[in-house]
C-alpha positions, 0 to 999 in steps of 0.5 A, a space after each residue: 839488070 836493064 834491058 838495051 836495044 839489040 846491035 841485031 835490031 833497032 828494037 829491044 825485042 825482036 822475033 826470031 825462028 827457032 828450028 825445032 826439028 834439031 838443035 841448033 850448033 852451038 852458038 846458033 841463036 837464030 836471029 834472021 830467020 822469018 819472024 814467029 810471034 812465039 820466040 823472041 830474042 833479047 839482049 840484056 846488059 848488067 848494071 851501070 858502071 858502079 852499081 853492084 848486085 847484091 846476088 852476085 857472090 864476090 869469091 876470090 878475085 884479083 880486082 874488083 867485081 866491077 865489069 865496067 869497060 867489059 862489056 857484058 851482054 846476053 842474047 836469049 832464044 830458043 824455047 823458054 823456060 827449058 821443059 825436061 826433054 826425053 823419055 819418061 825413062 830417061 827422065 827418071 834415071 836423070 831424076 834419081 842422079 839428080 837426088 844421089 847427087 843432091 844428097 852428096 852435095 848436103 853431104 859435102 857441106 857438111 864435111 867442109 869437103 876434103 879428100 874423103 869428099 873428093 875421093 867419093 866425087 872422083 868414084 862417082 864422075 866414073 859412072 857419068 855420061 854425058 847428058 848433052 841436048 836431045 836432037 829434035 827436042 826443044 832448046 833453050 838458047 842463050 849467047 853471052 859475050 864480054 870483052 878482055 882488052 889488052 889481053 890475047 886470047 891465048 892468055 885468056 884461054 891459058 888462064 880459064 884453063 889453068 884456073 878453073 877452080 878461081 874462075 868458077 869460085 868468083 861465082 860461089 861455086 866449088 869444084 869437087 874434086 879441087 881441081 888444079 889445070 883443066 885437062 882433056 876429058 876432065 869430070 868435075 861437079 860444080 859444088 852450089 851452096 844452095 839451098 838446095 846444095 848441089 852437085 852438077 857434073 860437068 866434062 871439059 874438052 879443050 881446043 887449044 889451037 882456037 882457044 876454046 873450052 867445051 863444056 858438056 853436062 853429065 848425068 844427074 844435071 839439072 840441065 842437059 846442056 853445053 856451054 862453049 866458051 870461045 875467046 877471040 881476037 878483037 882485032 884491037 890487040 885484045 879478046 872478045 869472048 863468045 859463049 854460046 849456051 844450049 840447054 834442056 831440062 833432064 828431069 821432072 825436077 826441072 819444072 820443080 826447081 823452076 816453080 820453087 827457085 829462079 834458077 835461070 836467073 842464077 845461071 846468068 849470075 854464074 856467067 856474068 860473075 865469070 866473064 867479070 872475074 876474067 875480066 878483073 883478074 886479067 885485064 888489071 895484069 
């Protein structure tokens, strides 16, 4: 991964304001607010054309993991690393999901997942709320970008909905249960092989008339967190996909994981391997 220059400033690093008193709206990366030496903004940009990470598992796709003429990209700010926010209280009840769920997860590699495996996920997401970013506490910020030319944003937006289970393989991830099209409201946990396996579930609201998708962790993530996937149009008959990204830690075991993994890291390989696969699957149509 190389570092380049911001389109938001001749530099590579530039300060930015983050407003702790709420959590900035989805998207929001504060970017011209006055300068604070204590956040920055960086923008990053994948592998030159032809280089292929190791890290980045393929999946089933319809193309090559190329993602040479998509122009990925991300912008970081807000407060890194995420730090668990919420009370002692609450980040116990999130902790004890987090393990249950964990378990599962060890549980469902072993059994190869299955109906009796997406049977149990099904009674379980029943239990789950949403465990979106407290008002008030630090948010950690993170904006990707990619583009889809050629392809209108009500194309690519009817296939992130009606392909989740390709779109969220193409980064080794499953979906328990198998999942078919993304409906309104939709509980899933994204099955990671690990180690550790886990389970992190996830809801899904869909805005069909602006083309995006709203994805909002539930109980027992490791992050409390949104995602919101907006595909618009370039105004050169194809799509430029914005996805805005906020999150918090919802446990100790937040700092845990952080000590021991690297899983932000993991995170930017899970969206740049799904921007790819939209991007390979539907631009080579």
């Amino acid at each position: 991964m190389s570092r380049v220059a911001s389109p938001l400033s001749t530099s590579t690093s530039a300060l930015v304001e983050t407003d702790t008193a709420a959590v900035p709206p989805e998207g929001a990366l504060a970017r011209s607010a006055p300068p604070r030496a204590a956040d920055t903004l960086e923008v990053f940009k994948g592998a030159p054309p032809g280089a292929r990470s190791p890290a980045v598992a393929p999946g089933p796709r319809c193309g090559p993991l190329t993602g040479a003429s998509n122009d990925f990209d991300f912008a970081v700010g807000g407060s890194f690393p995420p730090r668990p926010a919420g009370s002692v209280r609450a980040q116990m009840r999130q902790g004890a999901f987090t393990l249950a769920q964990s378990e599962a997860a060890a549980a469902s590699m072993v059994m190869g997942g299955g109906r009796y495996v997406d049977a149990y996920a099904r009674g379980h997401l029943r239990l789950l709320e949403p465990n979106a970013p407290i008002v008030g506490a630090p948010t950690s910020l993170t904006d990707y970008t990619s583009a889809l030319p050629g392809v209108s944003p009500e194309a690519a937006w009817a296939y992130f909905v009606g392909h989740p289970g390709a779109v969220f393989e193409s980064a080794g991830i499953s979906l328990r249960p198998s999942t078919g099209a993304l409906s309104e409201g939709a509980k899933v946990f994204l099955e990671e092989k690990g180690p550790p396996p886990v389970w992190a579930p996830v809801s899904f609201r869909l805005e069909p008339a602006t083309n995006t998708v709203h994805i909002t962790t539930l109980d027992g993530h490791p992050l409390r967190g949104t995602n919101r996937f907006v595909f618009e149009d370039d105004g050169a008959g194809g799509t430029r996909l914005r996805q805005y990204s906020a999150f918090q830690g919802s446990s100790p075991a937040t700092s845990v994981g952080l000590k021991l993994l690297d899983p932000i890291e993991r995170q930017h390989e899970i969206w740049r391997s799904v921007h790819a696969h939209l991007h390979d699957t539907l631009v080579s149509r």
